[in-house]
Backbone bond lengths (Angstrom), bond angles and torsions (degrees), N, CA, C in turn:
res aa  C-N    CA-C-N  psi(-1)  N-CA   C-N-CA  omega(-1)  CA-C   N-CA-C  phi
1 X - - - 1.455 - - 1.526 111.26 -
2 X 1.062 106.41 -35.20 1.618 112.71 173.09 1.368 112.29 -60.91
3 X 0.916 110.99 -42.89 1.902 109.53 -173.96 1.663 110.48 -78.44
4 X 1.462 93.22 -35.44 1.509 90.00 -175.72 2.188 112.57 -71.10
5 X 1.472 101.94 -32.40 1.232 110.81 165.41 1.664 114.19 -71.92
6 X 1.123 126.24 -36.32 1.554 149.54 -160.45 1.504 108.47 37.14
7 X 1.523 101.95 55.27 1.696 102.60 163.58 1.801 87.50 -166.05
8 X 1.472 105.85 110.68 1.524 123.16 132.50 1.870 111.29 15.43
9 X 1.296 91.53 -66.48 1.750 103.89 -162.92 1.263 116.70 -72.62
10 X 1.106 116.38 -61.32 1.189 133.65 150.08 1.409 125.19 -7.48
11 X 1.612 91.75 -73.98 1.835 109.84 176.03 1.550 90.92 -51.64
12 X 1.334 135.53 -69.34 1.081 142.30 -142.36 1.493 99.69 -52.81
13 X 1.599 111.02 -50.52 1.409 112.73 -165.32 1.613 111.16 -70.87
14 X 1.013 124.91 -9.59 1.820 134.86 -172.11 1.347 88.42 -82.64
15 X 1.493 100.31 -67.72 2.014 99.03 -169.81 1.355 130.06 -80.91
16 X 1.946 100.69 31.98 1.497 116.52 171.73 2.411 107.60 49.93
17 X 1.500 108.65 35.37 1.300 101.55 -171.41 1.373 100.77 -131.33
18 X 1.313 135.81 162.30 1.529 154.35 -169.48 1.967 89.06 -67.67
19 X 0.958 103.30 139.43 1.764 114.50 154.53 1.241 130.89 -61.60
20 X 1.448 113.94 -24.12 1.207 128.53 170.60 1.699 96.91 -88.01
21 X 1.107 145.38 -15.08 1.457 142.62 160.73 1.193 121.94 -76.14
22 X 1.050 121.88 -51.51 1.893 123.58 176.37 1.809 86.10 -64.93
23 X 1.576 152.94 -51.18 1.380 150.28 -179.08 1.515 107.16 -39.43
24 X 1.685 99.84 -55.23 1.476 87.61 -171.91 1.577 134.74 -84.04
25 X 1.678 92.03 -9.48 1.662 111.16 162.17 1.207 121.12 -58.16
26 X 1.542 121.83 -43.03 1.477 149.16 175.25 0.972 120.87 -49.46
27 X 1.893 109.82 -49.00 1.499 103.74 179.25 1.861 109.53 -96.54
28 X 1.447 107.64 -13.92 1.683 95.16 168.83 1.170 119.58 -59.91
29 X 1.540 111.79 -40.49 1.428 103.29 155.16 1.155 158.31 -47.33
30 X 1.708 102.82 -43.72 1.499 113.73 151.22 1.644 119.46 -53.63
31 X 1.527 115.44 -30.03 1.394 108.74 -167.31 1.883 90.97 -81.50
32 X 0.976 121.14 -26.29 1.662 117.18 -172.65 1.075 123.18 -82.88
33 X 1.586 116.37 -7.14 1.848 134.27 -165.00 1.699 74.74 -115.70
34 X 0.922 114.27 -43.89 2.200 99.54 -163.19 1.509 103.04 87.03
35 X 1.172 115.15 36.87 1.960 116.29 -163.75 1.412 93.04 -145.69
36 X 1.260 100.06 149.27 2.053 111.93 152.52 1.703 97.22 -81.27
37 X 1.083 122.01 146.11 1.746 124.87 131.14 1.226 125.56 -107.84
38 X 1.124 129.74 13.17 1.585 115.28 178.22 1.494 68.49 -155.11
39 X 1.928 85.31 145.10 1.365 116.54 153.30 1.514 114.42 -111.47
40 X 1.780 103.60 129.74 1.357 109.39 -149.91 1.974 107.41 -102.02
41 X 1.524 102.78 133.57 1.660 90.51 -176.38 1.422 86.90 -119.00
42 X 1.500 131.60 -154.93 1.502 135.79 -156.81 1.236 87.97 -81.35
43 X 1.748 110.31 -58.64 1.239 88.84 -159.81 2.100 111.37 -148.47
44 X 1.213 73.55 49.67 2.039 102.71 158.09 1.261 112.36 -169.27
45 X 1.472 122.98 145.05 1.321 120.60 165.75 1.906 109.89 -114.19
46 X 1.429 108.82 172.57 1.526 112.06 -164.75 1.259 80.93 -122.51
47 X 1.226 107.71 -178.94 1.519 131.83 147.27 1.599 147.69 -68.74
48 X 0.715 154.78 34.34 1.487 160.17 -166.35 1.614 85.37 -4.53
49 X 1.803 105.82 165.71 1.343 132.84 175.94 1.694 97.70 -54.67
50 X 1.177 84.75 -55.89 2.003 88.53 -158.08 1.905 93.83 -65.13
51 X 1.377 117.87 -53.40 1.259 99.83 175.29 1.520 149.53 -43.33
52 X 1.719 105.49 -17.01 1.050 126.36 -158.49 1.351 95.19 -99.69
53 X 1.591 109.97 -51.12 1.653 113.22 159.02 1.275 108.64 -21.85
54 X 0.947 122.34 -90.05 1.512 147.60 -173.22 1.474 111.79 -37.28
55 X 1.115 128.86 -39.36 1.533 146.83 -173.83 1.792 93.45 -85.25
56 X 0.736 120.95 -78.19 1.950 117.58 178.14 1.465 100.13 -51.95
57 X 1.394 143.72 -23.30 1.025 120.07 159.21 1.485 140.93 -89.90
58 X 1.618 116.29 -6.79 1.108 134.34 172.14 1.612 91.48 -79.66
59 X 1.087 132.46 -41.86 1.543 133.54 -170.97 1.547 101.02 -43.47
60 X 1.185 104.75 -77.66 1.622 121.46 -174.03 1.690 111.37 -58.35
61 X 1.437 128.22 -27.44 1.217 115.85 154.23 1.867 123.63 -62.02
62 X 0.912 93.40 -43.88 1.890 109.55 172.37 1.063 99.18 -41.59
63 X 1.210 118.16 -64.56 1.554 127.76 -138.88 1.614 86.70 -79.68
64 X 1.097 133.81 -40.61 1.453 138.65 -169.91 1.528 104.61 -63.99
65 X 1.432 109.91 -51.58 1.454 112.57 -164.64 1.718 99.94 -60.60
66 X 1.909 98.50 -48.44 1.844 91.41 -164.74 1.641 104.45 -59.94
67 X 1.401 126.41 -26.87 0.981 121.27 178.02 1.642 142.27 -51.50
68 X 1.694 98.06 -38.35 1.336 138.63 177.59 1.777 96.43 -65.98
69 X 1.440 126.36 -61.85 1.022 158.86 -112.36 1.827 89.93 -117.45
70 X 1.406 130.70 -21.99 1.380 139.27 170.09 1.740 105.86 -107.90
71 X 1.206 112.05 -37.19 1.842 117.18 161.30 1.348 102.59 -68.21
72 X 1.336 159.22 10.87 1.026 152.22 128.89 1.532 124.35 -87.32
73 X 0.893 128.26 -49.99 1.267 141.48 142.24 1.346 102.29 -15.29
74 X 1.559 134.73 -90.85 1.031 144.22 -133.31 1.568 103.72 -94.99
75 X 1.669 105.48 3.83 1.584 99.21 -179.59 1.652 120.74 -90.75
76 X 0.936 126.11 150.24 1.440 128.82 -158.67 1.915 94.59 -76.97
77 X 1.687 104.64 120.40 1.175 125.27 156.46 1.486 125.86 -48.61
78 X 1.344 111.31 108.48 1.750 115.99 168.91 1.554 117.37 -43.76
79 X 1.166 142.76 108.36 1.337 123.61 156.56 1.335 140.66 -54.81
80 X 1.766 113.23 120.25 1.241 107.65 -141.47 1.486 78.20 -139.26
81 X 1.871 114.84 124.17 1.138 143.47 145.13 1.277 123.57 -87.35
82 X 1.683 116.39 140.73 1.624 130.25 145.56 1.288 105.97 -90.32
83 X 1.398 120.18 134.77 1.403 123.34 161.09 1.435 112.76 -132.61
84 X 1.782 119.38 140.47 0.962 111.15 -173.47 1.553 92.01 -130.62
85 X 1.623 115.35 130.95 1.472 119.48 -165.56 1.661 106.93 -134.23
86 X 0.839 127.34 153.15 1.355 124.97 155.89 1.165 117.97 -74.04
87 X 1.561 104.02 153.24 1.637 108.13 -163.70 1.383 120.05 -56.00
88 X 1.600 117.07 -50.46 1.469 117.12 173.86 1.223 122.55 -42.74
89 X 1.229 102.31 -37.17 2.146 114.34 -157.31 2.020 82.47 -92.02
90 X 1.172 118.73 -14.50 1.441 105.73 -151.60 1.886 77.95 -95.14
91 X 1.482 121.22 -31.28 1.426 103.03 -153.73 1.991 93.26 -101.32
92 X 1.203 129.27 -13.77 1.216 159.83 -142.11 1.732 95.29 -105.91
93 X 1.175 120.67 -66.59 1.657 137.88 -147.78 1.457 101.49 -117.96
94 X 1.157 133.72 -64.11 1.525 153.93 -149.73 1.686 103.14 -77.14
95 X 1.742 111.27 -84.52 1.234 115.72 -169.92 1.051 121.37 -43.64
96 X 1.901 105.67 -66.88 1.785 104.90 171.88 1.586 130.50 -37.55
97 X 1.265 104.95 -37.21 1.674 116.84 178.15 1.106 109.41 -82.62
98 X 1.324 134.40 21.91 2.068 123.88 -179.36 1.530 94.88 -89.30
99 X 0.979 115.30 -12.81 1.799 105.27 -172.80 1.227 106.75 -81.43
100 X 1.714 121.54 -34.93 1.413 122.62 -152.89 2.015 77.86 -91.78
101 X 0.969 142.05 -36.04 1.441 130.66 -156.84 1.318 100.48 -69.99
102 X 2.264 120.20 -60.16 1.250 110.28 154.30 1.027 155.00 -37.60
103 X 1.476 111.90 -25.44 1.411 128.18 173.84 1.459 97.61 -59.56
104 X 1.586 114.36 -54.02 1.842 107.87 -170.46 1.230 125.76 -94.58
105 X 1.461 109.70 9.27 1.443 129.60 179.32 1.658 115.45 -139.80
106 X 1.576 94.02 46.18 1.439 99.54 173.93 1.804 130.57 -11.45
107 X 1.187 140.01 141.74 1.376 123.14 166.77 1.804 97.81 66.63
108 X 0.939 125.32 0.17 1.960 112.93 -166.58 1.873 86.33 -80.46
109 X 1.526 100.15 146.06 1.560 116.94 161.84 1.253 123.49 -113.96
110 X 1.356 131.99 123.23 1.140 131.52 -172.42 1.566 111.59 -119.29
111 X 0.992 121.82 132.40 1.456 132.92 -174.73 1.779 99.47 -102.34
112 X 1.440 119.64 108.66 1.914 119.95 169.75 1.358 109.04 -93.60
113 X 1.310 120.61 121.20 1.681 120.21 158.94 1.211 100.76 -104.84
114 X 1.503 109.45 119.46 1.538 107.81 -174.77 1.820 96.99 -106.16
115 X 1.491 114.19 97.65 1.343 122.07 165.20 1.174 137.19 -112.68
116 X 1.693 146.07 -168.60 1.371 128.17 173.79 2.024 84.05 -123.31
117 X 1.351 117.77 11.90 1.648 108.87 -165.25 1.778 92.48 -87.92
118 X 1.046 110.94 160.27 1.406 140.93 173.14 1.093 97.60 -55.61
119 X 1.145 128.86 132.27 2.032 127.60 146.17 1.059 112.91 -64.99
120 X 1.685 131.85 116.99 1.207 104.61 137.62 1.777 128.90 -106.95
121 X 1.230 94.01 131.23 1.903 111.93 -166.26 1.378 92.92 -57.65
122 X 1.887 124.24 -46.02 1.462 107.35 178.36 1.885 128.57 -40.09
123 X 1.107 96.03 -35.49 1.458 100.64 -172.79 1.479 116.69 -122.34
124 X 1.356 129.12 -26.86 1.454 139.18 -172.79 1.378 119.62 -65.79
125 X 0.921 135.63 130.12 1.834 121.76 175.70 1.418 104.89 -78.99
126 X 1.451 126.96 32.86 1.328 125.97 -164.46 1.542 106.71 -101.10
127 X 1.532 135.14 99.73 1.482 147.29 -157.99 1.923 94.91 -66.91
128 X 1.142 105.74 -49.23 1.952 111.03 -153.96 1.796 97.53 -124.65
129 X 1.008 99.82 143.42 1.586 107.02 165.27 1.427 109.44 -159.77
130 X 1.323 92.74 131.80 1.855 113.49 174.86 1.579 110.53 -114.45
131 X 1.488 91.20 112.45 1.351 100.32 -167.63 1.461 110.35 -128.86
132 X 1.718 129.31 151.34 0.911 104.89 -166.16 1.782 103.89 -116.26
133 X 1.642 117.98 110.73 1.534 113.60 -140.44 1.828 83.45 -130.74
134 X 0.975 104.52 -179.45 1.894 120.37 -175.40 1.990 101.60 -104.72
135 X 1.352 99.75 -37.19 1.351 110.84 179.26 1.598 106.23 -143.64
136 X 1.665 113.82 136.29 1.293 102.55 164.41 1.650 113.42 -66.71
137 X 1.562 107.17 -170.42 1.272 137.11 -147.77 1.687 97.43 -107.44
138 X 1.726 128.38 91.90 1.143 113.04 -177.43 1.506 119.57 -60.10
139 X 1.243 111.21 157.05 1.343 125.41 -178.55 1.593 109.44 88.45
140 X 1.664 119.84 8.74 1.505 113.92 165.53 1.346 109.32 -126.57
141 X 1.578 112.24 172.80 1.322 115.27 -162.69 2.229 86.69 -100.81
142 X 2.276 107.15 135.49 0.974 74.81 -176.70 1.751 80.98 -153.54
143 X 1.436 126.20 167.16 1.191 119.88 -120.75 1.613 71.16 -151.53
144 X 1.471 141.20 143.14 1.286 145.70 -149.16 1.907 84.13 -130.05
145 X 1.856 117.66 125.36 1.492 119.25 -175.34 1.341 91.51 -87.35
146 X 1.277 94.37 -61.86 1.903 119.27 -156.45 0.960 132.94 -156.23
147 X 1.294 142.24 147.45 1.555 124.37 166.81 1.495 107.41 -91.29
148 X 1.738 95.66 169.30 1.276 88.98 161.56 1.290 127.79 -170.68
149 X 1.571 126.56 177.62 1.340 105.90 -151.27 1.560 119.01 -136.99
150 X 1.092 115.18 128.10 1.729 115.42 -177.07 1.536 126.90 -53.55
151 X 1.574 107.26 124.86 1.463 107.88 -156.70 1.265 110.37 -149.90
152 X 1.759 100.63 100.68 1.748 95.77 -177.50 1.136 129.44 -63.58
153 X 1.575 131.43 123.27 1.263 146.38 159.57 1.638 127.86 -102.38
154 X 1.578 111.19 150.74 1.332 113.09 -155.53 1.552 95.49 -167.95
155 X 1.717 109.01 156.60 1.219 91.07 175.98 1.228 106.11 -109.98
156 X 1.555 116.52 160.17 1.665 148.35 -178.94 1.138 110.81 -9.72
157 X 1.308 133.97 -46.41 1.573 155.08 157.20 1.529 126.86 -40.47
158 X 1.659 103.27 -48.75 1.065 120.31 -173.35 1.824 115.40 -75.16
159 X 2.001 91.42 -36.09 1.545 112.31 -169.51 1.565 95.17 -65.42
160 X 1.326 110.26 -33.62 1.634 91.62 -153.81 1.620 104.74 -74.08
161 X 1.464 132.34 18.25 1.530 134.37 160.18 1.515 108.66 -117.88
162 X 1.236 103.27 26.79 2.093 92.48 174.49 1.429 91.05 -146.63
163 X 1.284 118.43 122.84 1.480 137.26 -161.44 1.531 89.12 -120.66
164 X 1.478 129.53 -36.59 1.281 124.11 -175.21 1.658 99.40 -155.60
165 X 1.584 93.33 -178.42 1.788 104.95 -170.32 1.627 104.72 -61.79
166 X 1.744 108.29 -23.40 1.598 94.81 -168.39 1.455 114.97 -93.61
167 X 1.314 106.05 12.43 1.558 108.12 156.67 1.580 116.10 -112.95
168 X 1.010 116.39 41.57 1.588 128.40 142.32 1.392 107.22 -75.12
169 X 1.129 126.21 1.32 2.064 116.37 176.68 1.116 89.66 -86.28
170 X 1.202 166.38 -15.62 1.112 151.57 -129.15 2.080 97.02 -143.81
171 X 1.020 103.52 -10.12 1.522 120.29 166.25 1.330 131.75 -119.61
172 X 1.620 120.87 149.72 1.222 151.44 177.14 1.481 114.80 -63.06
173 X 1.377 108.09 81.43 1.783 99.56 -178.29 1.280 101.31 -97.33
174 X 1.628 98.75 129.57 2.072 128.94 150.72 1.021 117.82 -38.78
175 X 1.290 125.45 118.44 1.697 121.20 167.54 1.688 119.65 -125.88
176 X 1.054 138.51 139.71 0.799 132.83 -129.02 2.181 92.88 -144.74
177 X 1.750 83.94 100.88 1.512 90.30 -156.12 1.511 121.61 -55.09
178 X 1.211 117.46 -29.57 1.621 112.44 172.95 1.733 110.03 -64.70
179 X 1.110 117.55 -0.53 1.913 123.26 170.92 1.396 91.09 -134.38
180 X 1.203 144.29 88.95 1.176 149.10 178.58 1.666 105.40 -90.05
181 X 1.587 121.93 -10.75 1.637 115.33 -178.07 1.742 100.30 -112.43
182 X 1.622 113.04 23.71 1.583 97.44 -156.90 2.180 96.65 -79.08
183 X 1.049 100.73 -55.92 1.310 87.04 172.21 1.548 122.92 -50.63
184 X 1.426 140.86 -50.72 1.611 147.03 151.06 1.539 88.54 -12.97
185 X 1.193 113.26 -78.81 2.050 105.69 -164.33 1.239 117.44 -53.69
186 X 1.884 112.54 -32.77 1.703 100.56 -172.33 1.464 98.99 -87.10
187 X 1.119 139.25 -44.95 1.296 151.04 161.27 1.859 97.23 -4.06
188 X 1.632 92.99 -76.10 1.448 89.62 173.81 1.271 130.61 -67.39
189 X 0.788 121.93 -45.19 2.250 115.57 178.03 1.700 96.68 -53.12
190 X 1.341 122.32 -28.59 1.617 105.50 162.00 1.435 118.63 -71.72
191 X 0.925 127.26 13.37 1.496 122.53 -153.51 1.515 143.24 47.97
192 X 1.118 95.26 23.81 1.616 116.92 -171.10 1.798 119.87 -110.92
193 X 1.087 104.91 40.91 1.353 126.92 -162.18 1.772 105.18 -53.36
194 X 1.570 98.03 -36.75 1.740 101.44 -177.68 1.092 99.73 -104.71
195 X 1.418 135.03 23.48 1.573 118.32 170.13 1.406 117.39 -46.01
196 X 1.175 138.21 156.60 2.030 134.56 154.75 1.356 89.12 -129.27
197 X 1.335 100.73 122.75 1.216 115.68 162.82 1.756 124.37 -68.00
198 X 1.083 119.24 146.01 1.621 114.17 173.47 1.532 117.10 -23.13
199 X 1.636 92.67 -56.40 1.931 106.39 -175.60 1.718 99.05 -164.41
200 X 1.087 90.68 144.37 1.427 111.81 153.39 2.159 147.58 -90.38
201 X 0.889 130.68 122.43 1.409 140.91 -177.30 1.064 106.41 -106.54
202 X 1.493 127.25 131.95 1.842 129.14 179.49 1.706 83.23 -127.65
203 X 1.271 125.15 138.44 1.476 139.75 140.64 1.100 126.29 -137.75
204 X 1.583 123.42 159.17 1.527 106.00 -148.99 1.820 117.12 -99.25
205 X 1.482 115.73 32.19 1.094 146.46 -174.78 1.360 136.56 -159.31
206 X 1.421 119.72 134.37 1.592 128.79 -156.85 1.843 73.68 -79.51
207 X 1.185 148.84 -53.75 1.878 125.83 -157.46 1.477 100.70 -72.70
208 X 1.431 119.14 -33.40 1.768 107.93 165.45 0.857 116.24 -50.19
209 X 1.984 117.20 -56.14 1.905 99.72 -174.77 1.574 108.74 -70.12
210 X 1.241 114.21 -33.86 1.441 99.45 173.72 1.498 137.53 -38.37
211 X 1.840 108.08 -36.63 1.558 118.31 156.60 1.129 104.66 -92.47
212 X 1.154 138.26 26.19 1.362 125.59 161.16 1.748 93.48 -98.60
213 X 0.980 122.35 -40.18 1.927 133.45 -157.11 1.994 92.43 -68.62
214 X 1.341 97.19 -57.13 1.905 110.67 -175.90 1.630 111.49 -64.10
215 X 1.572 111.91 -7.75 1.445 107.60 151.18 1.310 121.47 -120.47
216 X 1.681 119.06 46.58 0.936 118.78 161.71 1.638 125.10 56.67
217 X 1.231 102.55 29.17 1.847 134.25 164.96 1.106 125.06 -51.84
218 X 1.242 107.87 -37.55 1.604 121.70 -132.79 1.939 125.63 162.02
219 X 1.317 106.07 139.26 1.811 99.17 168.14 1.583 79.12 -87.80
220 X 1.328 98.10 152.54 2.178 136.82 139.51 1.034 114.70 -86.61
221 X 1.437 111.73 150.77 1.338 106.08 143.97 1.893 108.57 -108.38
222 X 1.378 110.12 114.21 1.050 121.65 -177.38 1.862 105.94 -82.36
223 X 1.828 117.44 160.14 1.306 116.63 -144.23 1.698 77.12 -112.93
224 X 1.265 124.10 122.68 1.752 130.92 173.61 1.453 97.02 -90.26
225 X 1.161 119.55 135.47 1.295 126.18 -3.75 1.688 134.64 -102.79
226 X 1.415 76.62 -6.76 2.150 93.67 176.05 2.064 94.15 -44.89
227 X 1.661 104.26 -63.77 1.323 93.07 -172.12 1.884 128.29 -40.96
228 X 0.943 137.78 -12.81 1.287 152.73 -154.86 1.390 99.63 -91.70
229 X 1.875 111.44 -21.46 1.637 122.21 -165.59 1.237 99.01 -105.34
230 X 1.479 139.89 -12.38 1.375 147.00 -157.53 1.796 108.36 -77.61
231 X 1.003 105.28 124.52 1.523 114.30 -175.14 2.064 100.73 -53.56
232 X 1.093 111.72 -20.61 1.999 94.24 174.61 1.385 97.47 -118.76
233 X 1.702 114.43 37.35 1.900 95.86 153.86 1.268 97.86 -54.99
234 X 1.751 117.14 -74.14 1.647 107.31 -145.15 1.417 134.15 -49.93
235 X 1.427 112.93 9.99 1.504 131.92 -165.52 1.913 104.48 -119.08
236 X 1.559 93.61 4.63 1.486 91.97 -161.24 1.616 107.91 -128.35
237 X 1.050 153.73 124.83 1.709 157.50 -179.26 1.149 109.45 -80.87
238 X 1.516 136.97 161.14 1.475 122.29 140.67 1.988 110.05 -89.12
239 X 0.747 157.98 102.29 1.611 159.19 -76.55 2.027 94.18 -126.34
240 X 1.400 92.74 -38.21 1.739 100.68 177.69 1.445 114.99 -172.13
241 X 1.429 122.91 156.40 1.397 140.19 -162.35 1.364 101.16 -79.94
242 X 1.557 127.79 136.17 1.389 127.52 -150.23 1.893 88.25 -175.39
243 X 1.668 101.10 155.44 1.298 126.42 173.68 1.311 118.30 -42.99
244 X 1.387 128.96 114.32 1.810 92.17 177.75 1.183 106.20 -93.47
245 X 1.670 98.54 160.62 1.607 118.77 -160.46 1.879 102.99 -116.59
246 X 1.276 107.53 125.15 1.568 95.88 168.46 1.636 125.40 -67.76
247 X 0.993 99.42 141.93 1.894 109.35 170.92 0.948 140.20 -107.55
248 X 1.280 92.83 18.79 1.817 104.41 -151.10 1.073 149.59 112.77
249 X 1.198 130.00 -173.07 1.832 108.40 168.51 1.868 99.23 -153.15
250 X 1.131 122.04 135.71 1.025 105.01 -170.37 1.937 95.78 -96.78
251 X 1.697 107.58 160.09 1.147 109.21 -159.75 1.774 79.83 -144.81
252 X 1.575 101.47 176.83 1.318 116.85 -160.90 1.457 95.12 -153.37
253 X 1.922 107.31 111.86 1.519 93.29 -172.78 1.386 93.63 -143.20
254 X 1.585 115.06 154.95 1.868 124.34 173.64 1.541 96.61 -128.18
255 X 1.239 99.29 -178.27 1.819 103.00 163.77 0.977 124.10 -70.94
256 X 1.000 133.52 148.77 1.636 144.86 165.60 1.347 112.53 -26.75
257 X 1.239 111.86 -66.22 1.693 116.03 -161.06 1.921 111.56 -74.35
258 X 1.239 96.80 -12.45 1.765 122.66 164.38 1.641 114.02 -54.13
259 X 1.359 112.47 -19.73 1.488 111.45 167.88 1.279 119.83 -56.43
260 X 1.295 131.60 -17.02 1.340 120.42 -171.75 1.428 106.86 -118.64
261 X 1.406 101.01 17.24 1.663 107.23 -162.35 2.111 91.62 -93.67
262 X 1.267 118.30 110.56 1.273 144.87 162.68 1.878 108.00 -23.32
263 X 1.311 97.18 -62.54 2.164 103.69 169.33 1.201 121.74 -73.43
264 X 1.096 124.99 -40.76 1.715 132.18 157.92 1.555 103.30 -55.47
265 X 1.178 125.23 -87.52 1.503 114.43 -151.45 1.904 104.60 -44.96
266 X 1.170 113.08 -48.17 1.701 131.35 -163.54 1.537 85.85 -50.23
267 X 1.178 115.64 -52.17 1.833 121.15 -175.79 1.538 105.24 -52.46
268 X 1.609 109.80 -61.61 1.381 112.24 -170.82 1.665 114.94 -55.28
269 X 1.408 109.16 -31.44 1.296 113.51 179.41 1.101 132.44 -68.20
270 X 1.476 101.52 -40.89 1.680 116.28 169.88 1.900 107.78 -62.39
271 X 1.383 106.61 -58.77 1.335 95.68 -175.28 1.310 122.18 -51.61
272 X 1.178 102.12 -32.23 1.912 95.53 -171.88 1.126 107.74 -57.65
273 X 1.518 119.70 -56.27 1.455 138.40 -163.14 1.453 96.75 -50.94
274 X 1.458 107.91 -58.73 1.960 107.85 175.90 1.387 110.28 -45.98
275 X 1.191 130.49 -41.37 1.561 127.29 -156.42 1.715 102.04 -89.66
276 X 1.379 118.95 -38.81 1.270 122.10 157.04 1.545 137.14 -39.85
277 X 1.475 91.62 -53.55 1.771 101.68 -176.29 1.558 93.64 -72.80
278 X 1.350 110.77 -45.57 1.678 105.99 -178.71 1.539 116.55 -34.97
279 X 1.127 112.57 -58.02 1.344 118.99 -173.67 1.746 125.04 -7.32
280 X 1.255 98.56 -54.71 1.738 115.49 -172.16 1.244 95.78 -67.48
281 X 1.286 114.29 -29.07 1.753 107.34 -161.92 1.574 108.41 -78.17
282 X 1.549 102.05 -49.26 1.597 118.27 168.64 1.656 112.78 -30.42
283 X 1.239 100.74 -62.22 1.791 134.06 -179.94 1.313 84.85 -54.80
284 X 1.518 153.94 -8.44 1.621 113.05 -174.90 1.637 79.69 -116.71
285 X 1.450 116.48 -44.42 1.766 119.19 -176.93 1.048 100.23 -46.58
286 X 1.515 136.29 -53.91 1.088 115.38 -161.95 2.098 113.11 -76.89
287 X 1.177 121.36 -23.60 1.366 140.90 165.74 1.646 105.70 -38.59
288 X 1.291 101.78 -63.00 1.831 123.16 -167.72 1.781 86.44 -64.73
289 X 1.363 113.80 -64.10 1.975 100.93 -144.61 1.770 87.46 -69.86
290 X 1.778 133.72 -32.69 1.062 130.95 -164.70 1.471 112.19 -64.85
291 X 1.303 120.54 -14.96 1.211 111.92 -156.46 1.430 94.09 -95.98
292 X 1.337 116.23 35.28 1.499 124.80 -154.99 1.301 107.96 -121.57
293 X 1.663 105.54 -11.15 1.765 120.69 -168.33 1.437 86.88 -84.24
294 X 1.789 92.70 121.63 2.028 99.25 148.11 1.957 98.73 68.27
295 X 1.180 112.18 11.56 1.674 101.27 -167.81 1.537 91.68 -103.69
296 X 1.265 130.49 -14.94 1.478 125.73 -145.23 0.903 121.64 41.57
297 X 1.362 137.68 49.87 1.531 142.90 173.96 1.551 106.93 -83.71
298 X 1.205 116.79 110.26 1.544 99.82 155.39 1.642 133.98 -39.74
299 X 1.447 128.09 137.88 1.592 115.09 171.44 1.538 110.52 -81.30
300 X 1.548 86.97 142.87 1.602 114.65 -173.21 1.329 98.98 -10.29
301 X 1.126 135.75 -173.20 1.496 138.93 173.77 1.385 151.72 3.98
302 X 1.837 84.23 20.31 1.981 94.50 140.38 1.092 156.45 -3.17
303 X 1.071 135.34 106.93 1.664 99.29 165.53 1.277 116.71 -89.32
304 X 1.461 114.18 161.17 1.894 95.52 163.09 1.230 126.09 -99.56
C-alpha cells in the first residue's frame, strides 16, 4: 500500500495505523529481503526495482486470494443436521425416511445420535431432538409427533399362559432402564398396583427388549403405534385386552433462536409431514397386529 500510495502517511492513514508503524513494517522487511524498496526523499518515497517487483507480485497474489475467498463465500452451503432420536423412533421413523429427505434436500448431511440421554441444548452441538417426554422442555421451540400408548407384548408361547393382566405373576417383565416406572404405571391403571411379577429384565433399549420378547424372555410393554412398525412385531402377540395406559408423546424440539436456521426448519418440515401422512398407515398396522388380542391367531408368518 505504501508504494502504490508512495508516501508512508498516507498508507498509514488508509490502514487506520501510526506512520511510524507502516515504517517499522517496511524496514523489517527490508532487513528480511536483504534489499531497499523504497527510495526515500523528505517527503515521498518511490519504489526501487526490486520493490516494485515485489509490489506487482503481491498484487496478483491478493487479488487471487480475495477471489478464492468470495468463491467460497458465495458457494451454496450443504445442509447439515444433528439429530438425536431414540432408538425405536430412530430405527422405526428416521432410517427408512433418509431417502425421501435426500431426495428433497439434495447434497443435505445429517448427523443421527441414536440415544435414550437428555439433550442438553446448553452445551451439546445437538440441532433436533426427538424425545419421548410428558411435557416439553420450557425455553425451547417444540413441535408435538405423537402420542403414545403402553402395550403388552410377548411371544406366542408365552401368550398362551396369560389370559389377563393378573397372570403376569407368573411372568418375566422387560424393563427398559431409561423408563424404569413404565410397567409400575400400567400395572396400576389395571389395578394391580402390588402385582410381583415372577422376575424381572432391565435393558437399556425398547429393540433389545424387543429381541429379548421374540425369544420368549419376557412380556414388553411396546410404544403403539411406532411399535406396529418394528421389524419383530410378526413374531410378537399382544397376550390379552387391557386398559390403555399413556406413555407419552413423543415431541421434536431445537432452540428457540433455531427458527430462522435454513437446516433445522427444512428437517422440522419434512418430519412432520412424514409423521402425519403416516398416520393412516399406523391406523391399519395397528388394526392387523390388534386383532391378535385373545383371538389365538398365529403372527403373520408362522409356521404350522
Amino acid at each position: 500500500m505504501a508504494g502504490r500510495l508512495q508516501s508512508i502517511r498516507d498508507a498509514a492513514i488508509e490502514l487506520h495505523v501510526s506512520p511510524s508503524a507502516v515504517s517499522h513494517h517496511v524496514r523489517a522487511m527490508e532487513d528480511w529481503l536483504g534489499a531497499p524498496l523504497f527510495v526515500r526523499s523528505v517527503r515521498q518515497i518511490r519504489l526501487t526495482e526490486a520493490g516494485q517487483r515485489l509490489s506487482d507480485d503481491l498484487n496478483v497474489a491478493f487479488k487471487g486470494l480475495n477471489a478464492a475467498l468470495a468463491s467460497a463465500q458465495e458457494a451454496p452451503r450443504p445442509l447439515t443436521i444433528r439429530v438425536s432420536a431414540l432408538p425405536l423412533f430412530t430405527s422405526v421413523c428416521l432410517i427408512p425416511r433418509l431417502a425421501s429427505f435426500e431426495a428433497r434436500f439434495p447434497g443435505a448431511a445429517i448427523e443421527i445420535e441414536t440415544s435414550n440421554r437428555v439433550v442438553d441444548f446448553d452445551n451439546d452441538t445437538v440441532d433436533v431432538a426427538i424425545r419421548n417426554i410428558r411435557q416439553p422442555t420450557q425455553g425451547l421451540t417444540a413441535y408435538k409427533l405423537m402420542d403414545l400408548r403402553a402395550t403388552p407384548l410377548c411371544s406366542p408361547t408365552l401368550a398362551d399362559d396369560l389370559k389377563s393382566p393378573g397372570d403376569l405373576r407368573r411372568a418375566t417383565l422387560i424393563h427398559i432402564s431409561s423408563r424404569p416406572d413404565g410397567w409400575r404405571k400400567w400395572l396400576s391403571a389395571q389395578g394391580m398396583a402390588e402385582l410381583e411379577p415372577r422376575g424381572i429384565l432391565t435393558v437399556d433399549t425398547l429393540p433389545a427388549a424387543l429381541d429379548l420378547a421374540t425369544h420368549g424372555r419376557g412380556v414388553i410393554l411396546g410404544l403403539d403405534p411406532l411399535i406396529w412398525d418394528a421389524a419383530q412385531i410378526d413374531r410378537l402377540v399382544v397376550p390379552f385386552a387391557s386398559a390403555p395406559v399413556s406413555a407419552g408423546t413423543y415431541f421434536l424440539v431445537h432452540r428457540r433462536h433455531d427458527r430462522s436456521n435454513v437446516a433445522i426448519q427444512a428437517f422440522v418440515r419434512w418430519l412432520r409431514e412424514e409423521v402425519k401422512s403416516d398416520a393412516a398407515r399406523f391406523a391399519r398396522l395397528r388394526s392387523i397386529h390388534g386383532s391378535r388380542i385373545a383371538s389365538g391367531a398365529e403372527p403373520s408368518g408362522s409356521q404350522p
